[in-house]
DRENZA-365331 format. One line per 8 residues: number of its first residue (from 1); their letters; for each residue x, y, z of N, C-alpha, C. Coordinates in steps of 0.05 Angstrom, whole numbers. Example, Ala and Ser with C-alpha at 12.3 -4.5 7.8 and 13.67 -1.06 7.14 Angstrom:
BEGIN
1> as> 264 -114 156 246 -90 156 264 -66 156 ~ 257 -45 142 273 -21 143 258 1 157;
***
This chain:
BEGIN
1> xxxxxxxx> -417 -1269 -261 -410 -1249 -240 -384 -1234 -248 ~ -377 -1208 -237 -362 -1196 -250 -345 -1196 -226 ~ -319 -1204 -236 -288 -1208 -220 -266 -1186 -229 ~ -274 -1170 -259 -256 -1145 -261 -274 -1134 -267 ~ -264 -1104 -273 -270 -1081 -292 -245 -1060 -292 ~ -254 -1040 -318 -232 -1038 -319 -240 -998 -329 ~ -216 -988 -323 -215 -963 -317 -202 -956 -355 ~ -202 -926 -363 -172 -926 -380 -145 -927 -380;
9> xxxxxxxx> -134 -931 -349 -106 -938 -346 -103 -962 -324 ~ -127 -972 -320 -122 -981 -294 -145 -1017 -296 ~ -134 -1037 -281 -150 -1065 -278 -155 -1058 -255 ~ -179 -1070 -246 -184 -1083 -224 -202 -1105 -218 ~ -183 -1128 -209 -190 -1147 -216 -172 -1172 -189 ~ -191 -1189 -195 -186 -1213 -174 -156 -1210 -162 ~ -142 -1226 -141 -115 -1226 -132 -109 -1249 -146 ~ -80 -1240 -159 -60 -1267 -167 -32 -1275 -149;
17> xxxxxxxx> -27 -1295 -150 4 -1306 -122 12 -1289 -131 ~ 26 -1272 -151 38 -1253 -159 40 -1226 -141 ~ 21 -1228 -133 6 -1198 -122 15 -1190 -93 ~ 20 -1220 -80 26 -1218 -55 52 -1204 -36 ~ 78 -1210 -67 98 -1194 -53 101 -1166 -48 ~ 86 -1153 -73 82 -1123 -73 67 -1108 -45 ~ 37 -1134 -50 25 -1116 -28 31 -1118 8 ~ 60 -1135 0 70 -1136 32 81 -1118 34;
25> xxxxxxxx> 101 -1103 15 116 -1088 2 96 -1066 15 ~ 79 -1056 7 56 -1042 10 54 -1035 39 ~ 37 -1059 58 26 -1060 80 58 -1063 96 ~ 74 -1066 85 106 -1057 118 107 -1029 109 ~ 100 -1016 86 115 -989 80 106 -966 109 ~ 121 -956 117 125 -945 134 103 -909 124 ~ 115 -911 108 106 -882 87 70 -890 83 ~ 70 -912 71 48 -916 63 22 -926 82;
33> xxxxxxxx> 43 -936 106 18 -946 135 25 -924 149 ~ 26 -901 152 27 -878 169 -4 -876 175 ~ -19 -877 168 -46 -866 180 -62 -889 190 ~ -40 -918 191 -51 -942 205 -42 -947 230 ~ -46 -970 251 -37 -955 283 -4 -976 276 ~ -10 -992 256 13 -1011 257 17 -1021 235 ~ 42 -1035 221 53 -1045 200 46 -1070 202 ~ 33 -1083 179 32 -1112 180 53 -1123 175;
41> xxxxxxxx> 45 -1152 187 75 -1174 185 57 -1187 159 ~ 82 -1201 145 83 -1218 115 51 -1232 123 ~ 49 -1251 149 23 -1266 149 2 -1252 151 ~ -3 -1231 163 -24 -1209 166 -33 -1196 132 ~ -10 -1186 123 -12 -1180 90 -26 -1203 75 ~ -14 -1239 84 -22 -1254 66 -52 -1256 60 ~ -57 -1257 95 -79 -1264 102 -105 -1245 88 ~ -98 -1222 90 -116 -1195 79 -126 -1211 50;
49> xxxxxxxx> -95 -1217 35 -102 -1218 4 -112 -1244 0 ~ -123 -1261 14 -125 -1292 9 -151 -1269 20 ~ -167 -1267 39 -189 -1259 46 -206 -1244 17 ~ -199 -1223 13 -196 -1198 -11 -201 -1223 -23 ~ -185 -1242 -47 -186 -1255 -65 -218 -1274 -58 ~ -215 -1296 -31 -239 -1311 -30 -273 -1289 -34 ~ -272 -1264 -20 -295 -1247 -31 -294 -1240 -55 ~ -280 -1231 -78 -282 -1227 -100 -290 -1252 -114;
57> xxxxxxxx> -283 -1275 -109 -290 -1301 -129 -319 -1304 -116 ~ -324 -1302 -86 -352 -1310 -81 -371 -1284 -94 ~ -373 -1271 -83 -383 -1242 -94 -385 -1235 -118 ~ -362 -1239 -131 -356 -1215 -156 -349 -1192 -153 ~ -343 -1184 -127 -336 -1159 -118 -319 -1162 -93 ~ -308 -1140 -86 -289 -1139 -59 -269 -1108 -64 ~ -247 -1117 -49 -223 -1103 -49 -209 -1109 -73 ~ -210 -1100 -100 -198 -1111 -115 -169 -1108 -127;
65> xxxxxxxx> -152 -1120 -121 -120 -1122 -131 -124 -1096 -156 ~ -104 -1075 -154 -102 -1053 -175 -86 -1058 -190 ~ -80 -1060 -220 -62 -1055 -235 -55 -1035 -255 ~ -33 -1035 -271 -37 -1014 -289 -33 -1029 -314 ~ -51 -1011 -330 -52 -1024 -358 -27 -1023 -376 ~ -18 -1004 -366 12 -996 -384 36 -1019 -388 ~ 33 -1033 -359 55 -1048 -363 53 -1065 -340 ~ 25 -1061 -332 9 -1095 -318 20 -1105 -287;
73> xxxxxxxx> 32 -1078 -277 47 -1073 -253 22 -1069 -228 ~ 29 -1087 -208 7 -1091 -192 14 -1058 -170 ~ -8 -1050 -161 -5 -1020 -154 -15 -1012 -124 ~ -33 -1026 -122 -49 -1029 -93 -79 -1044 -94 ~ -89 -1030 -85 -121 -1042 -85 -131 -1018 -78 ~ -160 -1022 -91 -185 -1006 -93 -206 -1021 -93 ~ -233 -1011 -80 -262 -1029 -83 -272 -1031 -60 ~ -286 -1043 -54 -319 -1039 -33 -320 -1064 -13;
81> xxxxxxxx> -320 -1054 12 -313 -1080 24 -336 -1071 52 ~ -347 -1098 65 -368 -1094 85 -348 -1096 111 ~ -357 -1073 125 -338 -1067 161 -342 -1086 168 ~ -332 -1092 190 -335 -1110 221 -364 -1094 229 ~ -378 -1112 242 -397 -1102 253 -399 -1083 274 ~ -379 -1073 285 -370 -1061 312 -364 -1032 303 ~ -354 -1030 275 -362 -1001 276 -386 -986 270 ~ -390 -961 277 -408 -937 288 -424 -939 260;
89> xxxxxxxx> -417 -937 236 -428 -943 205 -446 -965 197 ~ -437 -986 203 -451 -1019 199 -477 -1014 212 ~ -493 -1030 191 -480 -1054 167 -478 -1022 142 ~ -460 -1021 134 -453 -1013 102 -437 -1027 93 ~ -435 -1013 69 -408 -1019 43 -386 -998 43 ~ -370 -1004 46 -344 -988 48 -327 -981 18 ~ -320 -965 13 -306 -965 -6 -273 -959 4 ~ -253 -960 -5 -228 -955 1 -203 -969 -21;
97> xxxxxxxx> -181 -951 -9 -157 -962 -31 -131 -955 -19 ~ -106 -965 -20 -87 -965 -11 -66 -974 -43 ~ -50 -946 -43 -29 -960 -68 0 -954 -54 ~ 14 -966 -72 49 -964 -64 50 -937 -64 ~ 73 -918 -54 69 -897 -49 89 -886 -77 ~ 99 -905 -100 112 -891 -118 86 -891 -145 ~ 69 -896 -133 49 -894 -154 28 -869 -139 ~ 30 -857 -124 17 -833 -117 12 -803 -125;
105> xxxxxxxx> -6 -795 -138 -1 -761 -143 -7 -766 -180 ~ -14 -795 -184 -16 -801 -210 -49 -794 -226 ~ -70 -794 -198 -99 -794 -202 -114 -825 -204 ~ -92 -851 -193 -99 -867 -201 -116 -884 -181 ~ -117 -863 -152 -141 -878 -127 -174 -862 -140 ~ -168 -847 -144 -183 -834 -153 -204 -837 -177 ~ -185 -842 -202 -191 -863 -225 -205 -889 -214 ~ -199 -901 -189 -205 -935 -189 -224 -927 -174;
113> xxxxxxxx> -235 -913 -156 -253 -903 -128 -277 -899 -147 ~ -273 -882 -172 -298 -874 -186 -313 -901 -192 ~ -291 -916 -212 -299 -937 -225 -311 -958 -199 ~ -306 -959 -179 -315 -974 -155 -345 -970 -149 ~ -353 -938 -145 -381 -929 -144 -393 -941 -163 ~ -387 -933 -192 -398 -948 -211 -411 -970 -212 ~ -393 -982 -207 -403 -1008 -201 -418 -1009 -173 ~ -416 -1003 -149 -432 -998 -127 -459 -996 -135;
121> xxxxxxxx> -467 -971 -144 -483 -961 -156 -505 -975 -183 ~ -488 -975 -189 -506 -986 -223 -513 -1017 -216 ~ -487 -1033 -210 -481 -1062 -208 -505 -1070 -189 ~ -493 -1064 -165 -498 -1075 -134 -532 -1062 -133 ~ -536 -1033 -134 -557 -1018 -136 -552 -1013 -102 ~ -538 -1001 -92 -529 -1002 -66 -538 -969 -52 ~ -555 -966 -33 -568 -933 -36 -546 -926 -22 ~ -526 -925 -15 -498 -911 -6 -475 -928 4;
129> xxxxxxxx> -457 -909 4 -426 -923 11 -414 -906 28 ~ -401 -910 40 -383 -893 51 -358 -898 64 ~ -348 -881 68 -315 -887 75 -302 -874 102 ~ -289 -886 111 -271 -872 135 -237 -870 139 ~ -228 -862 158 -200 -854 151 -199 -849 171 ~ -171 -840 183 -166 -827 206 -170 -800 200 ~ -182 -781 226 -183 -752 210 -163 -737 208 ~ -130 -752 210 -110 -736 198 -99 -739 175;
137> xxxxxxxx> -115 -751 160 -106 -772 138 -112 -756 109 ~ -111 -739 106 -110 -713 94 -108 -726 57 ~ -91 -735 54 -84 -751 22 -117 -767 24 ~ -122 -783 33 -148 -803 31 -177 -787 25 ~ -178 -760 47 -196 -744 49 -201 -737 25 ~ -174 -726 14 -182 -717 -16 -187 -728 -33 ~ -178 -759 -36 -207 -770 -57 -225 -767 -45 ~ -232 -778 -33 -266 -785 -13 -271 -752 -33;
145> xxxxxxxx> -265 -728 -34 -280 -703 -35 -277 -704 -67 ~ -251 -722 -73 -251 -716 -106 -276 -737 -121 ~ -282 -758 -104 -303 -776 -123 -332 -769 -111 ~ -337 -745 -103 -364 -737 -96 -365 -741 -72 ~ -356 -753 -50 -368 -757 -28 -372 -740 -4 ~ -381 -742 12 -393 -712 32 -387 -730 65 ~ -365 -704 76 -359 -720 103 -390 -717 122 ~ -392 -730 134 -419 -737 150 -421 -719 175;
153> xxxxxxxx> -388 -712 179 -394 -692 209 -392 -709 236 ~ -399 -733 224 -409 -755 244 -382 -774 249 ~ -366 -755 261 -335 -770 268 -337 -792 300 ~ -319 -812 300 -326 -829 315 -300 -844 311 ~ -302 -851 346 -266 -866 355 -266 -895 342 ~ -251 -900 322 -247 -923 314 -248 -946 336 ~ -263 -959 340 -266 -986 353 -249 -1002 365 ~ -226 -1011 344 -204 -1029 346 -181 -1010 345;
161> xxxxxxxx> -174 -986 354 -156 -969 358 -158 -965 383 ~ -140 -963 406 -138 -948 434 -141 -925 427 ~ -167 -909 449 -173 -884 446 -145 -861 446 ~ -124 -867 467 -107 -860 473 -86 -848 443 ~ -93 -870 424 -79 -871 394 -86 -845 381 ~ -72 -831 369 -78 -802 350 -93 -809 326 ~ -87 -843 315 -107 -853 295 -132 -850 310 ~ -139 -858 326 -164 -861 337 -193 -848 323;
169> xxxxxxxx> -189 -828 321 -202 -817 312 -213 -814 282 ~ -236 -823 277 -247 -823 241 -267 -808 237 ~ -262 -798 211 -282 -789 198 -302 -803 182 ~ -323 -793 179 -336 -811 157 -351 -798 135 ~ -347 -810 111 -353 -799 88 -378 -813 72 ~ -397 -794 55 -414 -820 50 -425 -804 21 ~ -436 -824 9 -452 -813 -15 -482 -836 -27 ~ -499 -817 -23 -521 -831 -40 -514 -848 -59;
177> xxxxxxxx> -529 -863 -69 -543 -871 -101 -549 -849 -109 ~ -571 -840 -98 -589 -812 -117 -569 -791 -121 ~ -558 -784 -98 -524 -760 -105 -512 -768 -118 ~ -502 -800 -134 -478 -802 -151 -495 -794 -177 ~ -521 -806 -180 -537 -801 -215 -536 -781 -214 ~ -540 -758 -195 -544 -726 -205 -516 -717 -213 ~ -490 -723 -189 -467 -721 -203 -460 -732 -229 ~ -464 -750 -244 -459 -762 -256 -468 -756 -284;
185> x> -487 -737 -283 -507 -734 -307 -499 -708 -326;
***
């Protein structure tokens, strides 16, 4: 079963204890949880990456811990993860990624999002994926549009957000199997 793969600048691959301070680092950043309704605490963060890690070892797949090849610096996460049942999408596969915000503007959600389909696609044989966001979330949108994907139109109040919340509101993005081989070719 496959636990990494790997990009030309970039791992992605299982979570190590290592990984955990960054991506708390990560999930308190104020900058970087702007388009979430709230900042996780240290146990909320832990919890994500002990979760993230137990699906990748059962699976071979998940949310997978990002790094960079250059100098092996853990960066965020990227990879394919199944919703809660409660949202408007399910059952799908989700794709998504969250990096530190000094690693942004680099091409490197983008770089890992492709390599994620990839594997979606080829690996899994999965007839689509798709993604959501808040629809103010403008930075996220633009991968979703940079790795092929097509917003659905089909926007819908996030579930576990109070309607009342300005997050509330998502978009949803989605892409075939058959749309990634034609892109792809």
């Amino acid at each position: 079963m496959t636990h990494s793969i790997e990009t030309n600048r970039l791992i992605l691959r299982n979570w190590l204890a290592s990984d955990y301070e960054p991506f708390y680092n990560l999930n308190s950043n104020p900058e970087a949880m702007r388009y979430f309704p709230a900042l996780y605490t240290r146990e909320q963060s832990d919890s994500l990456a002990d979760k993230c890690q137990t699906l990748i070892h059962q699976r071979g797949w998940g949310l997978w811990a990002l790094s960079n090849k250059a100098d092996n610096a853990f960066i965020g996460f990227v990879g394919l993860h199944t919703p809660n049942a409660n949202m408007p999408c399910a059952p799908c596969v989700e794709i998504g990624w969250r990096l530190l915000p000094q690693y942004w503007g680099n091409g490197f959600a983008t770089e890992g999002a492709h390599k994620a389909l990839e594997f979606a696609f080829k690996e899994l044989a999965l007839p689509e994926v798709v993604s959501f966001t808040a629809k103010t979330n403008q930075p996220s949108r633009a991968v979703m549009q940079r790795i092929g994907m097509h917003n659905s139109l089909n926007n819908f109040m996030h579930p576990d957000i109070p309607p009342s919340n300005p997050l509330a509101e998502h978009v949803l993005y989605q892409l075939t199997r058959n749309a990634w081989f034609d892109q792809s070719r």
